[in-house]
C-alpha positions as CSV (number, residue, x, y, z in Angstrom):
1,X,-18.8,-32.7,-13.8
2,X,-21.4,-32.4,-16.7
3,X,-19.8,-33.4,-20.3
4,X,-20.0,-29.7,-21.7
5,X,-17.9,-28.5,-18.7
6,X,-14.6,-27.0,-19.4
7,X,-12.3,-29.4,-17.0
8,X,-9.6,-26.3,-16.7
9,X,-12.5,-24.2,-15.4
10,X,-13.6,-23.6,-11.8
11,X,-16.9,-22.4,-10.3
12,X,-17.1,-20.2,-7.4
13,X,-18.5,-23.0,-5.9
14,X,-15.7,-25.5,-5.6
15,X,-13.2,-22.8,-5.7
16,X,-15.3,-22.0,-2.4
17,X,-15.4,-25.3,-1.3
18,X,-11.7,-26.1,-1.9
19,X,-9.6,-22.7,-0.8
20,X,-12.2,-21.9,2.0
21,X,-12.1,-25.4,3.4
22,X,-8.0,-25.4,3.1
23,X,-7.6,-22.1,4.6
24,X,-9.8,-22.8,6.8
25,X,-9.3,-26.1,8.6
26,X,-5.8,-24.8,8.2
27,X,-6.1,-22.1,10.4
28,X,-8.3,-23.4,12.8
29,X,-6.5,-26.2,13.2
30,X,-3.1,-23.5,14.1
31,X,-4.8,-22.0,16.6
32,X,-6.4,-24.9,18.1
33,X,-10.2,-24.5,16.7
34,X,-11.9,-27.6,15.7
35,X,-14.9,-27.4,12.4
36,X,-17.0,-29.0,15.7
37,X,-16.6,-26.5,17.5
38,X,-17.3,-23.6,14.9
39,X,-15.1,-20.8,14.5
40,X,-17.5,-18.6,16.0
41,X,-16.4,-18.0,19.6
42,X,-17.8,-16.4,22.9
43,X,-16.0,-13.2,23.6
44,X,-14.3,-12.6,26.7
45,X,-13.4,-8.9,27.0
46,X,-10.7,-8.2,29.5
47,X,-11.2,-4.7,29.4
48,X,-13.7,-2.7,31.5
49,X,-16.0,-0.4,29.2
50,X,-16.7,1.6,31.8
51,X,-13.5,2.7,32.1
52,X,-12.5,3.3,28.5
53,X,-11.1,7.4,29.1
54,X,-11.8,10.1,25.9
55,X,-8.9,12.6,25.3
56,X,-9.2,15.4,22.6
57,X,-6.6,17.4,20.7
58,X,-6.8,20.2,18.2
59,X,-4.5,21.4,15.7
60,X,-3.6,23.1,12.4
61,X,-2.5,20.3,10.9
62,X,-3.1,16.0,11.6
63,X,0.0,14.0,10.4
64,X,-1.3,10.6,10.4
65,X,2.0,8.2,9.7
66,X,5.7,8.8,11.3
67,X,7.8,7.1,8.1
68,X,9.6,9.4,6.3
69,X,6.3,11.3,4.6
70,X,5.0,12.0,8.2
71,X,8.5,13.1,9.3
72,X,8.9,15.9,6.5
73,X,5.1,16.4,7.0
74,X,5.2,17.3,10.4
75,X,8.8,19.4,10.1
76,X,7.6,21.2,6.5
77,X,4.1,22.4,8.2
78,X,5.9,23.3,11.5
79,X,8.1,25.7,9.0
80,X,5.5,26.8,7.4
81,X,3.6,28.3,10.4
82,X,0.8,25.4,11.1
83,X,0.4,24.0,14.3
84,X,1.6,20.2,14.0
85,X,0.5,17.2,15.3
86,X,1.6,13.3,14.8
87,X,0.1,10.8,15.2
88,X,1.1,7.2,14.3
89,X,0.0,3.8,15.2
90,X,4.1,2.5,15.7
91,X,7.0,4.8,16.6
92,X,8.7,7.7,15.4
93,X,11.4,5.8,12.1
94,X,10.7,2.5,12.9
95,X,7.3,1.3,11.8
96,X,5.6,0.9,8.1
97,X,8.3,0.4,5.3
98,X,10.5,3.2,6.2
99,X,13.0,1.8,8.1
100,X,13.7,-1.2,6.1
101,X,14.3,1.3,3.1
102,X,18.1,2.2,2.4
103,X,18.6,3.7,-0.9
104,X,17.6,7.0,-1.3
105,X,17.3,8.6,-4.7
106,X,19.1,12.4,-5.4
107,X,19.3,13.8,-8.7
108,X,22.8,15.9,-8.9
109,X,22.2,18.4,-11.9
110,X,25.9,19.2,-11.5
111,X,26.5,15.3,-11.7
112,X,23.8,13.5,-13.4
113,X,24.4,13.4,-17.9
114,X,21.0,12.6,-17.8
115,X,18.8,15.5,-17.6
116,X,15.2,15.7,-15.8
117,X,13.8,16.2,-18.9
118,X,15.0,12.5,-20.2
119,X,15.0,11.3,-16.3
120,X,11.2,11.9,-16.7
121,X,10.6,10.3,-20.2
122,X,12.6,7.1,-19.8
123,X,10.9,6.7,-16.2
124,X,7.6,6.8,-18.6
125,X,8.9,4.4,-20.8
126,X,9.1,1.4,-18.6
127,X,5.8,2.3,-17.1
128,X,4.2,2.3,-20.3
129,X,2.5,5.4,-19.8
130,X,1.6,4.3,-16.7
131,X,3.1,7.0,-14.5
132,X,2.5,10.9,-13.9
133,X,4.8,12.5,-15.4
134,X,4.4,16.0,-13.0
135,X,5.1,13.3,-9.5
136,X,8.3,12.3,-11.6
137,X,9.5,15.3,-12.2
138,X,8.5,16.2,-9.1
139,X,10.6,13.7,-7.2
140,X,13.4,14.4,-9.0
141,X,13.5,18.0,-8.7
142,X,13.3,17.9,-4.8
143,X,15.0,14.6,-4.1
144,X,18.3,16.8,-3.4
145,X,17.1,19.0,-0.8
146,X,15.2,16.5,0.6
147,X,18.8,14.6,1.5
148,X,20.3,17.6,2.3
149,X,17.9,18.2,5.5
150,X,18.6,14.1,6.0
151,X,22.3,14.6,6.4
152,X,21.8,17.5,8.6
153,X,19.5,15.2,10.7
154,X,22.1,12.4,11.1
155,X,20.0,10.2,9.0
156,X,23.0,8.5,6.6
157,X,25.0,7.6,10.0
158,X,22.7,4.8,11.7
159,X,20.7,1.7,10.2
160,X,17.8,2.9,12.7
161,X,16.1,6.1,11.9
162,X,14.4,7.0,14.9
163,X,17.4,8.8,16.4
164,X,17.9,11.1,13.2
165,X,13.8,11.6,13.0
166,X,13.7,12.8,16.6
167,X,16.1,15.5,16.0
168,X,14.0,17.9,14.1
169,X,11.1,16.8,15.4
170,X,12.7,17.5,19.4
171,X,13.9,21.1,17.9
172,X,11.0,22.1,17.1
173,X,9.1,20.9,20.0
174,X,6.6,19.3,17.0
175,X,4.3,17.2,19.8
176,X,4.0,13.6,18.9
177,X,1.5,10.5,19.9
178,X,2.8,7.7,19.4
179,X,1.1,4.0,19.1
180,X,-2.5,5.0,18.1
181,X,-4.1,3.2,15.6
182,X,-6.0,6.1,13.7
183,X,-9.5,4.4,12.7
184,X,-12.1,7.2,11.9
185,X,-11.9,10.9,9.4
186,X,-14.1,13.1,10.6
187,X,-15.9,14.9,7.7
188,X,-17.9,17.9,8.6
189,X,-19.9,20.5,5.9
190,X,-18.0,18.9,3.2
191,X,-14.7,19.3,4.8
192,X,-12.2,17.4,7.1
193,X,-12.7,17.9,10.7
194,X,-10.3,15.3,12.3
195,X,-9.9,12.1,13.1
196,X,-10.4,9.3,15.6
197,X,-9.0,6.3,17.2
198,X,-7.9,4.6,19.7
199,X,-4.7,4.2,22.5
200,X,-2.8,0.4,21.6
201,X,-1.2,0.3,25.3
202,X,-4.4,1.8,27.3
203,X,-7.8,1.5,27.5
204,X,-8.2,5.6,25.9
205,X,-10.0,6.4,22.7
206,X,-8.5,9.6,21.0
207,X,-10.0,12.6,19.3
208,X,-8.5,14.9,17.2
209,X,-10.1,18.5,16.0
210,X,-8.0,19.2,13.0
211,X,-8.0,21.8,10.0
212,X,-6.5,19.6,7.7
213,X,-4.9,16.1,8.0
214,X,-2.4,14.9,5.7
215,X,-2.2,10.8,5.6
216,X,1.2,9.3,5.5
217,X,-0.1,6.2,7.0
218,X,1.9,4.1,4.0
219,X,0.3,1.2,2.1
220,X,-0.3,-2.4,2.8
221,X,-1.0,-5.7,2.4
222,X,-2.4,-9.2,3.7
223,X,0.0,-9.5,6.9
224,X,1.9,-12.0,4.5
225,X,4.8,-13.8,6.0
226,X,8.5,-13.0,4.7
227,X,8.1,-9.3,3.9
228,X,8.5,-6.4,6.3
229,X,4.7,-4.8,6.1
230,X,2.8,-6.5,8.5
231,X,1.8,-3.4,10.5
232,X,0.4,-1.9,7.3
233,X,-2.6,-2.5,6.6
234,X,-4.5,0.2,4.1
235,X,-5.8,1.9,7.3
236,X,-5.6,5.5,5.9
237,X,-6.7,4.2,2.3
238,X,-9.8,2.6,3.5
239,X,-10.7,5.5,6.0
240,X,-10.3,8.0,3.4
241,X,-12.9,5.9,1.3
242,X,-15.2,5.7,3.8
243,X,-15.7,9.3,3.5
244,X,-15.9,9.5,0.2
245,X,-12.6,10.0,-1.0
246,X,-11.4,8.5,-4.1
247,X,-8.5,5.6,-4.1
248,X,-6.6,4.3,-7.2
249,X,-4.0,1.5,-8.0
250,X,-5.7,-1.6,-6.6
251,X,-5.1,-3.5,-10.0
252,X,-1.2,-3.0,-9.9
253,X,1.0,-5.4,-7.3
254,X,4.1,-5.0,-5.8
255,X,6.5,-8.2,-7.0
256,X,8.9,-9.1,-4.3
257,X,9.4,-12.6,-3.8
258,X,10.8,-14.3,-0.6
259,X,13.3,-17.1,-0.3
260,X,12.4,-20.2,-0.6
261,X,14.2,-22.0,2.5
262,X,12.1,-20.3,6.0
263,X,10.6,-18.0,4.1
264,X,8.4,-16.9,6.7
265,X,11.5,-15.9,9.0
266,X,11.9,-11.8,7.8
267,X,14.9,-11.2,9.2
268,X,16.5,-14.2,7.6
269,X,15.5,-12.9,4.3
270,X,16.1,-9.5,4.8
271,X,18.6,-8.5,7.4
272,X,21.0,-7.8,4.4
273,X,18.8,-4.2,4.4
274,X,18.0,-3.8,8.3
275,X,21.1,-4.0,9.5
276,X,22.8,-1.5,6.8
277,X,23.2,2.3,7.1
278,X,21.2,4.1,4.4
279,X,22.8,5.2,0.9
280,X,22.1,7.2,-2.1
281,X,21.3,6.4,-5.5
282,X,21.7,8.0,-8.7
283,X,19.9,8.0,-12.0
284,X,19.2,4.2,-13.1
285,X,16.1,3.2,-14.7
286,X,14.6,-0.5,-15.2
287,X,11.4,-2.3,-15.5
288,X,11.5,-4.5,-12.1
289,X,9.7,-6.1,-9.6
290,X,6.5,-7.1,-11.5
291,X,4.8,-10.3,-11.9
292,X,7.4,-12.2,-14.5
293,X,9.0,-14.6,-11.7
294,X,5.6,-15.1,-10.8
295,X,4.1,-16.4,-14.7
296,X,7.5,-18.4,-14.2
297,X,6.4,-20.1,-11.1
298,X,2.9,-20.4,-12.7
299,X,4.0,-22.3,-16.0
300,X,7.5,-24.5,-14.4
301,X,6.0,-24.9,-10.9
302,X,7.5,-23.6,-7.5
303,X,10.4,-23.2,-6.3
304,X,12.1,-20.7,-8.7
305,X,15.6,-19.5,-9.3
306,X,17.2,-16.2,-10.7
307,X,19.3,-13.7,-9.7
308,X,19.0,-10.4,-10.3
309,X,15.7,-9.1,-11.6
310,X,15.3,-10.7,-14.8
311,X,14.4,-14.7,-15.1
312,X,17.6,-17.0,-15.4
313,X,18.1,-17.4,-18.8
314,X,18.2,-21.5,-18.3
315,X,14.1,-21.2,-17.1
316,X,13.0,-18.8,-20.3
317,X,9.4,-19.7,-20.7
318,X,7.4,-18.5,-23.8
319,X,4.9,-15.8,-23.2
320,X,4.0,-13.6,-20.0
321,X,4.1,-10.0,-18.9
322,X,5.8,-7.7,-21.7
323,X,9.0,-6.2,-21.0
324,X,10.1,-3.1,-23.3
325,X,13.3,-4.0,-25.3
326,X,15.2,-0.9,-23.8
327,X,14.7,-2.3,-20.3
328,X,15.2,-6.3,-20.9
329,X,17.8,-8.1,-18.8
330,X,19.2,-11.5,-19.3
331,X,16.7,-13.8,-19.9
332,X,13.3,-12.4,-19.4
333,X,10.5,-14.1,-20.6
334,X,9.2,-12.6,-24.0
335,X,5.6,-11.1,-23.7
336,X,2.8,-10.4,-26.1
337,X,3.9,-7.2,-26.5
338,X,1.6,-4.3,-27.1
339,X,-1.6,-3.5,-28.6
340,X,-2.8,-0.8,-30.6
341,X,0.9,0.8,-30.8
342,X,3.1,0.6,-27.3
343,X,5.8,2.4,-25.6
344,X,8.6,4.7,-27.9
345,X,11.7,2.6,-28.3
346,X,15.3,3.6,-27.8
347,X,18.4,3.8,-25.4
348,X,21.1,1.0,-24.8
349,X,20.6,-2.1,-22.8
350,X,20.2,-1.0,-18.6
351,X,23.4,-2.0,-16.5
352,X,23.1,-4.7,-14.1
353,X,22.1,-3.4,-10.9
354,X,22.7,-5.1,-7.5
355,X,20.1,-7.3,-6.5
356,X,18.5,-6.5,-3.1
357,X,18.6,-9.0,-0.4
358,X,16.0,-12.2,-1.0
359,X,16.5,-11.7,-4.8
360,X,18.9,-14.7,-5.0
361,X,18.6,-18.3,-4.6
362,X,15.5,-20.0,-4.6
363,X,12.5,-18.1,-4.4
364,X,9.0,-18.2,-3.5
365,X,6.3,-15.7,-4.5
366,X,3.5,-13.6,-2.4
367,X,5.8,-12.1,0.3
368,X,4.8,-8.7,-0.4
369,X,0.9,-10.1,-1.2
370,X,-1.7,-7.1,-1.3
371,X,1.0,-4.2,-2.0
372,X,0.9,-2.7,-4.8
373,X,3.9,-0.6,-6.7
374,X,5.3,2.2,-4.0
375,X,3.0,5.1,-4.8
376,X,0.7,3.6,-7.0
377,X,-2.0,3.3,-4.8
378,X,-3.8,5.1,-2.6
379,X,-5.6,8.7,-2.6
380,X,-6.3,9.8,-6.0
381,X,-4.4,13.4,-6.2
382,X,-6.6,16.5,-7.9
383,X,-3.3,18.5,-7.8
384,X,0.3,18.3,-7.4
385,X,0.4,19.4,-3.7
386,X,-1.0,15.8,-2.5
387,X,-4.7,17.1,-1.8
388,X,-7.6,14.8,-2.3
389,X,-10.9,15.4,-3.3
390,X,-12.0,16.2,0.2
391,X,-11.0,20.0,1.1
392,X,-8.5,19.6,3.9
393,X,-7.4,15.7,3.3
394,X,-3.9,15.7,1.9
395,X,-1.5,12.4,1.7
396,X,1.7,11.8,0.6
397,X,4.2,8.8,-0.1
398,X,2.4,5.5,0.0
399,X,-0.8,6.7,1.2
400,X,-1.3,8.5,-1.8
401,X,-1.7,7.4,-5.9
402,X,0.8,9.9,-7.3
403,X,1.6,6.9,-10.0
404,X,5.4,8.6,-9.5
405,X,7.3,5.8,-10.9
406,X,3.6,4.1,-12.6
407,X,2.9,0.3,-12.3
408,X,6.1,-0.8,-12.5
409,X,9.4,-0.5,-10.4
410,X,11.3,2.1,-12.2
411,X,14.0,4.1,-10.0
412,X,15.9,2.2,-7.0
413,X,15.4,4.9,-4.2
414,X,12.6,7.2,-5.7
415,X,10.1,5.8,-3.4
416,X,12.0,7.0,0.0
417,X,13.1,10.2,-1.8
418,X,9.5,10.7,-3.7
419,X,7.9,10.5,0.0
420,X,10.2,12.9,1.7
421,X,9.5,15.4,-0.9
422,X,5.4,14.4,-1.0
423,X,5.6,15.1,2.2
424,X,7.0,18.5,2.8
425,X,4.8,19.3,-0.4
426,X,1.8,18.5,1.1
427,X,2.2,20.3,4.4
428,X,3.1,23.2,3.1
429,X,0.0,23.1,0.9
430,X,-1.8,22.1,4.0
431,X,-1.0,24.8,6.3
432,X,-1.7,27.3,3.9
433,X,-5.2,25.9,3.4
434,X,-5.5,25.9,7.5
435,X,-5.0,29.7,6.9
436,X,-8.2,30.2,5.5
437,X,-10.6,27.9,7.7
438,X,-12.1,28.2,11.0
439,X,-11.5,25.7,13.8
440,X,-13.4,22.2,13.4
441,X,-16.9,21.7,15.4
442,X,-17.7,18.0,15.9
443,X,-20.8,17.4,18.3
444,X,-20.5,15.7,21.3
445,X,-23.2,13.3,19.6
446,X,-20.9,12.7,16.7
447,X,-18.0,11.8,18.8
448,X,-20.1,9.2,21.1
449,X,-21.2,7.4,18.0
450,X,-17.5,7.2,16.6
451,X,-16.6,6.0,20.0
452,X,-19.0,2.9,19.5
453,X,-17.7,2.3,16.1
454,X,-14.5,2.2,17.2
455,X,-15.3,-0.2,20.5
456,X,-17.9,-2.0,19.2
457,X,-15.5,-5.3,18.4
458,X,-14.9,-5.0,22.7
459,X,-18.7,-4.9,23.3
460,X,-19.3,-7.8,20.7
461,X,-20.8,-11.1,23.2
462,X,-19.6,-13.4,20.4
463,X,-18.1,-13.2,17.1
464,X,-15.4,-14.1,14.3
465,X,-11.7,-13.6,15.8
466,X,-9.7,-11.5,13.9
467,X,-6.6,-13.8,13.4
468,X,-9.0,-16.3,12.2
469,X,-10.9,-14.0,9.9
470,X,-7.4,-12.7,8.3
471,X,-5.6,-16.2,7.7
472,X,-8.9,-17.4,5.7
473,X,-8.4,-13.7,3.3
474,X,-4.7,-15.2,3.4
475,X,-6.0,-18.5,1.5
476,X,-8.3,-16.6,-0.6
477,X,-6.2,-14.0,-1.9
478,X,-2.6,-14.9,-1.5
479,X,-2.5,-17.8,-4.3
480,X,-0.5,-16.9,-7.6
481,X,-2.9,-17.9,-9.6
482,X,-5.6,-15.3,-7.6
483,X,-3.7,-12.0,-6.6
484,X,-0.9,-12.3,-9.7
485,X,-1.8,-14.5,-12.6
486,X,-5.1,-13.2,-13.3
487,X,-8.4,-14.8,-15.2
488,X,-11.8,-13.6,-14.5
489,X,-13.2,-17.2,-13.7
490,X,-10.7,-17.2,-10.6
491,X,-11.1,-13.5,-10.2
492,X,-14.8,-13.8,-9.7
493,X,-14.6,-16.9,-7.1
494,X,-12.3,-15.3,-5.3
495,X,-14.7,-12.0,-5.2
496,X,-17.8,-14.6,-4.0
497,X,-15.8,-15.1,-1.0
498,X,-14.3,-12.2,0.0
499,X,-17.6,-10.2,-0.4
500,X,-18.9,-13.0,2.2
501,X,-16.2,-12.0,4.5
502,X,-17.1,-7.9,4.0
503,X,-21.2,-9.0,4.7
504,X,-21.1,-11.3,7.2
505,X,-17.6,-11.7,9.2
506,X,-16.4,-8.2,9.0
507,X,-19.3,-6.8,10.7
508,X,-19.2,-10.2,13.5
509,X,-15.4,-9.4,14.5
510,X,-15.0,-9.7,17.9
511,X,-12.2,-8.5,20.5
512,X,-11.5,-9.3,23.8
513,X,-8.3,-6.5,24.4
514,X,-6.6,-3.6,22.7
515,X,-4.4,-6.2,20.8
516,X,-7.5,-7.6,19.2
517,X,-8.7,-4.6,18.6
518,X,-6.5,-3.3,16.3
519,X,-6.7,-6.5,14.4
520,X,-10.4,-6.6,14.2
521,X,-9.8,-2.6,12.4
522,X,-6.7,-4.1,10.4
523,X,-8.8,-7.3,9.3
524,X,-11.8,-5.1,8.1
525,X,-9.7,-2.3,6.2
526,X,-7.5,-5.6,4.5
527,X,-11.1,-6.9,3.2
528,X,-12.2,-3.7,1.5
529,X,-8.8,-3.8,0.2
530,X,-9.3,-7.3,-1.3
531,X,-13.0,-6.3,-2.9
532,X,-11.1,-2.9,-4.6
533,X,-7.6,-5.3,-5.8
534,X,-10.4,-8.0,-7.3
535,X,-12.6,-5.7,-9.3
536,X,-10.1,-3.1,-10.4
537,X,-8.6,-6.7,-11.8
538,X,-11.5,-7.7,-13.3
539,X,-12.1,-4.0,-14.8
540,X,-8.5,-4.0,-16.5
541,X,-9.2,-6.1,-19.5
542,X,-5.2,-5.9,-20.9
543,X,-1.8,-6.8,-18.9
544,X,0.9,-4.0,-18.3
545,X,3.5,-3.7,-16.0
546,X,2.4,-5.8,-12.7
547,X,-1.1,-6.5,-13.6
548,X,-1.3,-9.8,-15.9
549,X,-4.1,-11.7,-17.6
550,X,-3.8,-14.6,-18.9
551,X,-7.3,-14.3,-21.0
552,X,-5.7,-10.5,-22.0
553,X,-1.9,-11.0,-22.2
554,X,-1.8,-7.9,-24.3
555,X,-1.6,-4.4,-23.5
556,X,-4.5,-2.1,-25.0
557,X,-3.4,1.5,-25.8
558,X,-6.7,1.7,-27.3
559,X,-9.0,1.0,-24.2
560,X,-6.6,1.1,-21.1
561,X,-4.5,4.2,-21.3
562,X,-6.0,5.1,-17.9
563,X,-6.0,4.8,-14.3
564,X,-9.2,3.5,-12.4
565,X,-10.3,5.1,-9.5
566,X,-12.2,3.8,-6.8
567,X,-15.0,5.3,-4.8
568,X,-18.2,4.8,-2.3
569,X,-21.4,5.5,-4.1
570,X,-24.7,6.8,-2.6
571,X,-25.7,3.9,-1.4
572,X,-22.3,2.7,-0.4
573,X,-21.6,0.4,-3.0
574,X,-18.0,0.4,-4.3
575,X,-18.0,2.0,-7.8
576,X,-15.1,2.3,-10.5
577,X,-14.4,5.0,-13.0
578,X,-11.4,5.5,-15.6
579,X,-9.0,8.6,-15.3
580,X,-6.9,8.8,-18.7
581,X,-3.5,9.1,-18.2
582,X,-1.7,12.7,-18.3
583,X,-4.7,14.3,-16.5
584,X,-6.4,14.9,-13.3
585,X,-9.5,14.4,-11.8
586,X,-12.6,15.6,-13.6
């Protein structure tokens, strides 16, 4: 190291050198890989290419997803005239985040003192301007017929869902696919055609003619260990960009921690919410789940203790992510505070709320790693009826940006309720637009070339396994001091790597069966969304909410009241824009 060189600082270079050769040799070693050997391996398909069968389908209206979004999707459209179909990589209530949700959020008029009027401008509050206010209202205003339907289904008598999800879906004969990983949108004319993908149990590549298609494919993250969202993966969001629509949120991270003692065992952690039968909520708003236990961790060291959300008010450390006054609980740590103005002021100190299960004991950070906030992220909306920027592409819930609750954990239970009422918004808006449109054409010649996209990882000689390629994004990504506790030295190494992953190893991954197939899709969507969380990073120069820098630890009301959307340019380079809050898409 020369004299003039700072010895905090990193270059890309060692950071390279040191997080690529520990998550590397790491996971080579787990799965029996040697640096000798390389981790480039001969592939050895086991399926036969020449037997690989293509089925197609048309409809009205494509529900991609079967969480609660797809379910009041698929039964909303079905109402509202539209031939359904569903379509969803796991099974009917019992894949993506849905069923590990169990508080459900209804607003009461007769019940609530709180009106949706104040509902709505506390929620803003503790996002710090960060939310939409019309998806708040929204939410709220629907939340109670939404739970009526769900008591009518049997949904508040099990802990499983997918008993209570069958029955409307069985009475109205809605026809579901179940266990297709959904890889390609089919634009055609300016307009969605369809989509594509692929059977996970047999060797059959799907195609489906569609007028519209609504995505309710969820979020996702880095398949970390400890946190119930490792068959979410950004699918949706990344296929919607690849068409050219525009994403949003990728700044903003979801802050559930995981305990400390076998923290990779899920159920261990979080059998405290699978194994209970689902509830509702009423009005409660806080300012939770961000990134303060993880500047803790950062400045005392791992493990950490507290109990419920709000530090311990023993390990108080100086500085940090800003917490308005109104929503402060015991203890947390004091932030900069605002720039330029803030947040209005007012209200009482919140009431304790109960902690959900893994938010007691000692605690470890980055089990929720590459999530951001429930509907933060995802397809940037141009209305309120979940539509994207691309006539006939809808998406609702997690799939899509909404900014309901902002960057910040606001409402226990709005996210299940906001994505049962997404839903049924969007397919109604969705069938009505199927009204006007003629059936999708997609040439036989366009639907042999998605077919080799979509196989090409099977006919691949030799390549980069997918498990391989995934635990090395793992070591580049997951570290607090890279995906939570921000600084654009760290920001940019990490960048260096990942955009060696998107150039060289994304394009090499290899699969030998349908297993490794969907991993090779999963791996490549989970790097795009890496390259989108590290530049929106780098664009946000303040902190707010879940997104903290240590070289900004301010919030800037001047230059950052807005959201940054994401999109493909010309050339299909990833570009960035601003979107100021309290307004819609130019």
């Amino acid at each position: 190291m020369s004299s003039s060189q700072n010895p905090k600082e990193i270059s890309r270079r060692n950071f390279m050198t040191l997080a690529g050769g520990a998550a590397g040799l790491a996971a080579m070693a787990a799965m029996g890989l040697s640096p000798s050997r390389g981790e480039c391996s001969v592939n050895i398909p086991e399926i036969d290419m020449d037997k690989i069968a293509v089925t197609e389908n048309e409809t009205d209206v494509l529900v991609v997803g079967s969480g609660i979004a797809g379910l009041f999707a698929a039964v909303k459209g079905h109402d509202a005239g539209a031939r359904v179909l569903m379509v969803s990589k796991g099974r009917l209530g019992s894949s993506g985040m849905t069923p590990f949700a169990k508080g459900i959020f209804a607003y009461d008029a007769a019940k609530e003192k709180l009106s949706i009027d104040a509902f709505v401008e506390k929620v803003s509050r503790s996002a710090l301007g960060t939310n939409n206010p019309v998806f708040t209202r929204q939410m709220a205003e629907h939340s109670l017929a939404r739970v009526k339907d769900l008591k009518q289904w049997g949904f508040f008598d099990s802990p499983l869902y997918n008993n209570s999800f069958s029955k409307p879906i069985l009475e109205r004969n809605i026809p579901v696919i179940e266990r297709v990983m959904i890889t390609h949108l089919i634009k055609e004319n300016g307009r969605i055609a369809g989509a594509a993908g692929f059977s996970i149990d047999e060797p059959t590549v799907h195609i489906f003619k569609a007028k519209s298609v609504i995505l309710c494919s969820g979020a996702g993250g880095f398949k970390p260990n400890g946190f119930p969202i490792c068959d979410l993966t950004h699918d949706g969001t990344v296929m919607a960009y690849n068409i050219g629509a525009r994403v949003t949120g990728k700044e903003w991270n979801d802050g559930h921690p995981g305990q400390a003692k076998n923290a990779a065992a899920c159920y261990d952690g979080w059998h405290g919410m699978f194994d209970r039968k689902p509830g509702l909520t009423g009005v409660e708003v806080h300012h939770d789940l961000g990134v303060d236990l993880n500047y803790q961790a950062y400045m005392t060291g791992n493990p950490t203790k507290m109990g419920p959300p709000g530090m311990d008010k023993d390990n108080t450390v100086k500085g940090g992510p800003y917490v308005p006054d109104e929503f402060k609980r015991s203890g947390p740590p004091q932030g900069a505070g605002p720039k330029d103005g803030g947040p209005p002021k007012g209200g009482g100190p919140q009431k304790e709320g109960g902690a959900p299960p893994g938010m007691m004991g000692t605690l470890v950070g980055g089990s929720s790693a590459g999530m951001s906030i429930h509907k933060s992220e995802g397809l940037v909306p141009i209305n309120d009826k979940g539509a994207s920027n691309i006539p006939g592409l809808y998406a609702a819930g997690d799939a899509l940006g909404s900014y309901m609750a902002g960057a910040i954990y606001t409402q226990v239970g709005s996210s299940l309720a906001g994505s049962a009422v997404q839903g049924a918004i969007a397919s109604e808006a969705a069938a009505a637009y199927s009204q006007g449109v003629e059936g999708p054409k997609i040439s036989q010649a366009r639907i042999k070339a998605i077919q080799g996209e979509i196989l090409a990882p099977l006919k691949r000689k030799q390549g980069y396994s997918p498990a391989w390629v995934t635990q090395t994004l793992q070591g580049i990504m997951i570290p607090n001091f890279v995906l939570y506790i921000k600084k654009e030295n760290l920001l940019k190494a990490a960048l260096a790597y990942v955009e060696e992953l998107r150039d060289h190893h994304m394009p090499m991954l290899r699969a030998a069966d349908l297993h490794e197939l969907r991993l090779a899709h999963e791996t490549a969507n989970m790097i795009v969304s890496a390259e989108m969380k590290l530049k929106a990073s780098l664009m946000r120069k303040e902190s707010r909410c879940s997104h903290f820098r240590l070289d900004y630890p301010e919030m800037d009301t001047k230059n950052w009241n807005a959201w940054i959307n994401i999109y493909k340019g010309s050339n299909g380079e990833m570009k960035f824009e601003k979107q100021p809050f309290n307004s819609w898409p130019s």
